[in-house]
C-alpha positions in Angstrom: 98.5 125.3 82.2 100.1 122.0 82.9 98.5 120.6 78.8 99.8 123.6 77.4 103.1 124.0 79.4 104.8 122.3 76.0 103.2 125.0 73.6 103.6 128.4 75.7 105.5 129.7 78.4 105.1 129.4 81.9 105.3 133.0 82.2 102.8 133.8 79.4 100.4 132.0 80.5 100.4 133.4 84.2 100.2 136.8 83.2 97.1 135.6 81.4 95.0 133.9 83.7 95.7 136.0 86.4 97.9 133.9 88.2 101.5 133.7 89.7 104.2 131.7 88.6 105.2 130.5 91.9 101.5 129.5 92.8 101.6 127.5 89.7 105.4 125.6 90.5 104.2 125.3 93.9 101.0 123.7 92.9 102.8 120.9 90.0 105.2 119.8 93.0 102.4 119.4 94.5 100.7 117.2 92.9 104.2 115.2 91.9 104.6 115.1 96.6 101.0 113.8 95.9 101.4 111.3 93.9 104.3 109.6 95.5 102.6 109.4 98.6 99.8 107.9 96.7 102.0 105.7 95.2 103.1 104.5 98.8 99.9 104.5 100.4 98.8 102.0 97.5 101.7 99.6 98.0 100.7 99.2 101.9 97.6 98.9 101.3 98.8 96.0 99.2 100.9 94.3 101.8 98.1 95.0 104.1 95.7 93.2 102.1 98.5 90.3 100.9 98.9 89.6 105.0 95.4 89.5 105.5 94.6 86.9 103.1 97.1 85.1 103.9 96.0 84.3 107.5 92.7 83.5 106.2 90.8 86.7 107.5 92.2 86.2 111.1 94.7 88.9 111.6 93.8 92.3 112.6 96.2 95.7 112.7 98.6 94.9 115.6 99.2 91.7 113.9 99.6 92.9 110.5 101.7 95.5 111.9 104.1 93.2 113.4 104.7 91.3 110.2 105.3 94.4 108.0 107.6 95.7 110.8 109.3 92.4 110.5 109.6 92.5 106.9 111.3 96.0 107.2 108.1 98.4 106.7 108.3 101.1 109.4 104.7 101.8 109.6 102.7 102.2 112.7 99.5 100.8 114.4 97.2 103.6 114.0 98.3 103.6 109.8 97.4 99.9 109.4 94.4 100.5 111.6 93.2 103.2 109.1 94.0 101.7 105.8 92.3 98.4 106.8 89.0 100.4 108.0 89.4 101.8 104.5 89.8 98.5 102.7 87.0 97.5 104.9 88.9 94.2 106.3 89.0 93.5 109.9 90.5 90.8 112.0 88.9 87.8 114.1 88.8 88.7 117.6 88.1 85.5 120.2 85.4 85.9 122.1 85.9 86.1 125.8 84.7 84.0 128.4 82.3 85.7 130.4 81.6 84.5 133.5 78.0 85.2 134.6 77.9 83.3 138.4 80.3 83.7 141.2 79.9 80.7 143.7 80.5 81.9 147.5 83.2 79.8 149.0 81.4 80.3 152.4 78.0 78.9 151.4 77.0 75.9 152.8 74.8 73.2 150.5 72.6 70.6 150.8 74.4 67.1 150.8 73.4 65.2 147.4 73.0 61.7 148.6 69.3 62.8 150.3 66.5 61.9 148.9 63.8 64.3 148.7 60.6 63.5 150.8 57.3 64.3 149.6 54.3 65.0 151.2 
């Protein structure tokens, strides 16, 4: 309907295919809400992706998040979180120190200056 809106009628064409008018208006503004949002969600994704390269691979979504907050781009955590698992791109996390023995501050322990006999 939409390639032959310029050529017939709206109403015509409805009757025709079996379909209502308002089904059809509701369905082009649609697609036009559609787009836009499309048309946003491709602009963050480029921000996301220009803050991302621009910390060499390091930052991850709170990061990024913070710097398109700053820049005045109310998005949230959870949106940057999901576009970048989208885009595939995550951040550099540190790796934590693990400690794997606990000394006991009761334990007592052989003095070092003795020599070891052997028998």
């Amino acid at each position: 309907m939409e390639a032959e809106r310029a050529n017939f009628e709206i109403t015509r064409m409805a009757r025709l295919l079996e379909v209502s008018r308002s089904g059809y208006y509701r369905w082009s503004q649609a697609q036009t809400t559609m787009s836009l949002s499309k048309c946003h969600r491709a602009k963050l994704e480029i921000m996301i992706l220009g803050f991302h390269r621009s910390s060499h691979g390091i930052y991850g979504a709170p990061r990024i998040t913070a710097d398109l907050n700053g820049i005045g781009a109310a998005v949230s955590h959870n949106t940057v979180a999901r576009r970048m698992r989208d885009l595939g791109i995550t951040g550099v996390s540190p790796r934590l120190f693990k400690t794997t023995t606990v000394a006991d501050p009761t334990a007592s322990y052989p003095d070092d200056s003795t020599e070891l006999v052997q028998s």
